[in-house]
N, C-alpha and C positions, 0 to 999 in steps of 0.2 A: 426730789420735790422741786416744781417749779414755782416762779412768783406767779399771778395773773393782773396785769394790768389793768387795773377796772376804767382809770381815768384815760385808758387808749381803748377803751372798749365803749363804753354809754356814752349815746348821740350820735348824731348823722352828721354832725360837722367839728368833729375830731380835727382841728390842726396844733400841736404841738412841736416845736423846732426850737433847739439849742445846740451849743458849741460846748464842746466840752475839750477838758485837756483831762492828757494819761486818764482817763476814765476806765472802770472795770465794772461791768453789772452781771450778778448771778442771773444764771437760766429763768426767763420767763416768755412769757406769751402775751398776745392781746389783739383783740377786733380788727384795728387799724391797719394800715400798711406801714410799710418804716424803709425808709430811706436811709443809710449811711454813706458820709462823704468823707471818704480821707483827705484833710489838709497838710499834714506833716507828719514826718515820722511814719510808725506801723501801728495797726492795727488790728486783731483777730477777733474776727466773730466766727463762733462754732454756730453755726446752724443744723438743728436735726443730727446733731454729731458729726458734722464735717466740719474742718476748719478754713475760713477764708482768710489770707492772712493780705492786711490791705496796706499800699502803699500811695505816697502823693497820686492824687488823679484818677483813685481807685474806690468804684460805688459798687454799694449793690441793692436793690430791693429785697423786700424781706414781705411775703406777702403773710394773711390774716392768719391767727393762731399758727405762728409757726414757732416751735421753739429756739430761742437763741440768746446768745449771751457772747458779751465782749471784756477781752481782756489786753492790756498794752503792759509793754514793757521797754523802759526808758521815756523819753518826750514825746507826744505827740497831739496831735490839734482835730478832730472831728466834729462836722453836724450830723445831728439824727433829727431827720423830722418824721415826726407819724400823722397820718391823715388819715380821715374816711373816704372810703369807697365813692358814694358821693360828690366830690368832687372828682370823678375820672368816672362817669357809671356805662361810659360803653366799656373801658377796660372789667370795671368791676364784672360787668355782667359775662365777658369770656371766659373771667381765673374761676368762676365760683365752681364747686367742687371738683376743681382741676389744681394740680402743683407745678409748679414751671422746671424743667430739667436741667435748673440752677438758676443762682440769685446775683450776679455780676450784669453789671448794668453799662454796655459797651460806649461811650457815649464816644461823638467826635469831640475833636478841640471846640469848634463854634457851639454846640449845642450843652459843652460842661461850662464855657465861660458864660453864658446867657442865664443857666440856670443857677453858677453858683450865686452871680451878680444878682439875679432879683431876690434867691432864697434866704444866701446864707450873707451878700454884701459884705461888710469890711469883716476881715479873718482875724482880726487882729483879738486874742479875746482879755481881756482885762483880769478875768477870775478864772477858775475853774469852771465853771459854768455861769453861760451867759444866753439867756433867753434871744431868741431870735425876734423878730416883728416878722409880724403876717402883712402880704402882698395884697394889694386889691385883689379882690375876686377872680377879677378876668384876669391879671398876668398869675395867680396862683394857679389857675385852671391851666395855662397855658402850660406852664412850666411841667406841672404833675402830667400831662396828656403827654409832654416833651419825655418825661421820663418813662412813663412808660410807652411809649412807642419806640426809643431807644432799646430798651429791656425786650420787648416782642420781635425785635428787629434779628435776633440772635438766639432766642427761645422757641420754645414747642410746649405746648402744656397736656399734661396727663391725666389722667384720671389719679384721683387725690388717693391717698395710702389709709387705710383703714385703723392705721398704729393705736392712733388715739380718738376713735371717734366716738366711743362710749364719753372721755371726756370733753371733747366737742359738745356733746348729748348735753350734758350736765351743763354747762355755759351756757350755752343757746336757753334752755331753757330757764336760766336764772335769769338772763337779760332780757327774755318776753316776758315775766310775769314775777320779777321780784318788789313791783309796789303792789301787789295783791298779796292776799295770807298766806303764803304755802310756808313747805316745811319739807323735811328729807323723806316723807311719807307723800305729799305728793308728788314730790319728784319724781320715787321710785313707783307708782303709781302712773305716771303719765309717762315714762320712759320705758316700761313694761320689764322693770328689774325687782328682783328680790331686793325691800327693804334693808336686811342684814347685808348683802353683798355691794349694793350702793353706798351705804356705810362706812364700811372698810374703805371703798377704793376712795372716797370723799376723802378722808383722813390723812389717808396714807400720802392722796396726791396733795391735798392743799394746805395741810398741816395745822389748820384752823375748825372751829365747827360750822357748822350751816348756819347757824344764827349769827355769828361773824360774818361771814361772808355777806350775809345775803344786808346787813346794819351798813358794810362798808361799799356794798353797791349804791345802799339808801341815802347813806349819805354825801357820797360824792353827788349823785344826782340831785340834792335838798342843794347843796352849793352851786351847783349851777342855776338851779333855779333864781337862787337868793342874787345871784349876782346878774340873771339877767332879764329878772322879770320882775314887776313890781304885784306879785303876787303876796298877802300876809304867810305868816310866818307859820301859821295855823294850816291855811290852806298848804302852803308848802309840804308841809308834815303829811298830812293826810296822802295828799298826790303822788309823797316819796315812799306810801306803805305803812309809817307809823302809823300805829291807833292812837296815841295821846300827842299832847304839845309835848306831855313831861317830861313820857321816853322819847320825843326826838329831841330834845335840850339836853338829857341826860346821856345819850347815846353820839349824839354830834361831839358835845363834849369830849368826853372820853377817846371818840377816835382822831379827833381832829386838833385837840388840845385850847379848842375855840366854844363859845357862844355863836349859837346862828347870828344872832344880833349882831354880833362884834363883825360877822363878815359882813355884812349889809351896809353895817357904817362907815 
């Protein structure tokens, strides 16, 4: 079983960046792209079941739904930023349904001290995790085009592997229409599967039910909303999927351990 990132998945302007030390994250996936930068120390992220094991000066790109997971042992200092497609969309538009014939990202000396200085700036991290700041627009674009044209510079891309494209299937379509009613009858319906056999593989892969999943889509996106629109709270709900104020108060709650209100204020 992997995790799926829902909060590196919904939206078109995904930028998330922190530093972490000795970090370790189970197998998961998500929309985004993701960069990792080794600072100190080593590093492994298994990707797709290969392992990269990373040293000072050593990145790789990780491009959308791929699965991977990082583990350290002894000290060590890393950023991960993930972004949307979006800000890079002549890159985007080359990788889509292509996989790159690995994820090591060759950069020169001038082109990793440029990026780490606008991305990652002082390495110094205070905590175990420490939220990065996001770049102006324009040096962010810069940077992310810098990265991957460094990454293109050393790569060739494929036609993308079929492993898991039934669960591709199943994401894609939760992310086009989970603020409308569906259910694992329309899914299996619009993806041309046997009900019972979408089921199972739902289960098995994500370890949750459909109605979970599809609540904790709803509600990351009602949080984003809340935080950056001055949309009511009511409207928010509706927009997120919910049919009531109640169930989305009673449901935000529950996942978030918050009141919508309480993030607004």
């Amino acid at each position: 079983m992997f995790v799926h990132q829902i909060h590196n998945s919904i939206g078109g302007n995904i930028y998330n960046a922190f530093l972490y030390k000795n970090f370790n994250w189970l197998l998961h996936l998500h929309k985004g792209f993701e960069v990792v930068f080794a600072l100190s120390g080593e590093v492994t992220c298994t990707i797709e079941n290969k392992p990269y094991v990373l040293k000072k000066g050593d990145s790789l790109l990780i491009t959308p739904y791929t699965l991977h997971s990082y583990s350290t042992k002894g000290e060590s200092l890393a950023a991960v930023v993930v972004f949307s497609g979006g800000y890079v969309d002549a890159f985007e538009r080359l990788i889509v349904n292509k996989d790159p014939d690995g994820y090591d990202i060759p950069f020169s000396k001038e082109c990793w001290d440029y990026v780490i200085s606008c991305i990652v700036g002082d390495t110094e991290a205070s905590s175990d995790i420490v939220a990065l700041k996001k770049p102006d627009i324009l040096t962010l674009k810069a940077c992310l085009y810098a990265i991957t044209s460094s990454f293109m510079n050393t790569h060739t891309l494929i036609d993308k592997k079929n492993d898991n494209s039934l669960i591709f299937e199943i994401l894609s379509y939760i992310e086009n229409n989970f603020t409308s009613d569906i259910s694992l009858h329309t899914l299996s319906e619009s993806i041309g599967y046997d009900y019972e056999y979408i089921s199972r593989i739902f289960n098995k892969t994500f370890g949750i039910n459909f109605k979970m999943l599809i609540n904790q889509y709803r509600c990351d996106y009602a949080e984003n909303l809340i935080r950056t629109t001055t949309q009511t709270l009511s409207d928010i709900a509706m927009n997120s999927g919910f049919q009531s104020i109640r169930t989305f108060n009673r449901v935000f709650r529950s996942l978030t351990g918050k009141r919508p209100s309480e993030i607004r204020e």
